[in-house]
VMD Tcl script that draws the C-alpha trace (Angstrom):
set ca {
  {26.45 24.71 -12.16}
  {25.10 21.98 -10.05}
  {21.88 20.23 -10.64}
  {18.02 21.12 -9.96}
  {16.87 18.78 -6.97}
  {14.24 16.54 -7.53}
  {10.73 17.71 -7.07}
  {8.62 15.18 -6.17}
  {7.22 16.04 -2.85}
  {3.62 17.08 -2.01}
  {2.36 18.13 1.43}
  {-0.69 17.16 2.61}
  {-3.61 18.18 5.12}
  {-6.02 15.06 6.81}
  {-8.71 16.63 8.30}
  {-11.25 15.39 10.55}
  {-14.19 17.28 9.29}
  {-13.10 20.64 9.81}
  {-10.03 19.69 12.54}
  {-6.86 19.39 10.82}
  {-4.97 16.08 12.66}
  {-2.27 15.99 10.79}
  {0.25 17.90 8.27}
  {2.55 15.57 6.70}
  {4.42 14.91 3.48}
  {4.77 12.40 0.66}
  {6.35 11.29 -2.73}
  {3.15 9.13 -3.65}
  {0.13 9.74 -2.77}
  {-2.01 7.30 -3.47}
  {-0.03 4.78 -1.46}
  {-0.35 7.58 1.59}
  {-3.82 7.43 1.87}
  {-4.25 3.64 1.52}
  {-0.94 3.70 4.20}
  {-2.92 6.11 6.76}
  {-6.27 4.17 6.05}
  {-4.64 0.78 6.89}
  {-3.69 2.29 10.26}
  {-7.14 3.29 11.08}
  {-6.54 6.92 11.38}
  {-9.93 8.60 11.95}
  {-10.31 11.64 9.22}
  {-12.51 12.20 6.55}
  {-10.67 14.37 3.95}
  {-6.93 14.37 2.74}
  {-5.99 17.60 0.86}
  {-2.86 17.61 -1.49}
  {-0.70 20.54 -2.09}
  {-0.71 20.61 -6.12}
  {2.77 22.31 -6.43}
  {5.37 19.25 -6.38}
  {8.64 20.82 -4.60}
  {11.87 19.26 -3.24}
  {12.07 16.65 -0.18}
  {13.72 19.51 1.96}
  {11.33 22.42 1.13}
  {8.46 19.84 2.17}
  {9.97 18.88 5.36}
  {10.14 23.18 5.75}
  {6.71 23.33 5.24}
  {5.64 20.64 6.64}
  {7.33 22.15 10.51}
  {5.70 25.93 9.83}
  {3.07 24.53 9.31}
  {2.63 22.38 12.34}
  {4.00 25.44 14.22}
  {1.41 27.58 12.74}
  {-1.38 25.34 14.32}
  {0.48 25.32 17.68}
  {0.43 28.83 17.80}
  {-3.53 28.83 17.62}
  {-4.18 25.91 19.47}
  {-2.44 26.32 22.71}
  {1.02 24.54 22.05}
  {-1.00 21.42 21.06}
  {-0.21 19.94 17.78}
  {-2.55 18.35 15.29}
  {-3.62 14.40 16.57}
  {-1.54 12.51 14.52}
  {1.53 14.64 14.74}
  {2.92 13.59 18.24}
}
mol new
graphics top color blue
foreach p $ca { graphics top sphere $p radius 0.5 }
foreach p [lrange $ca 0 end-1] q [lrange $ca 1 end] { graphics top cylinder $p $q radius 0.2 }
display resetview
């Protein structure tokens, strides 16, 4: 039987107020934040899935999830996720 994967991935959400601009993914989120502050991103909130899951299941989500917004914004995706 072949090993569990490790699960050590969170998604996360930056949001602009209420305007999501940007769906992304991480293994360490405090250094995230500080990483997307030093860049001067503009957003006011960051919002962390709880559920820790594998790298490849995050990168999974991470794509619906940009593909969700797409689909009720026009084609456009969030700001940050050119």
């Amino acid at each position: 039987m072949a090993g569990r994967t490790k699960q050590d991935y969170h998604n996360y959400t930056l949001r602009d107020g209420r305007i999501v601009v940007k769906h992304g993914i991480t293994d360490d989120v405090s250094r995230r934040l500080s990483q997307m502050k030093s860049r001067r991103l503009r957003f006011t909130s960051m919002t962390v899935d709880p559920v820790a899951v594998s790298e490849e299941t995050a990168r999974r989500r991470e794509k619906w999830r940009i593909k969700a917004y797409q689909r009720s914004h026009r084609g456009r995706k969030p700001r940050y996720n050119k």
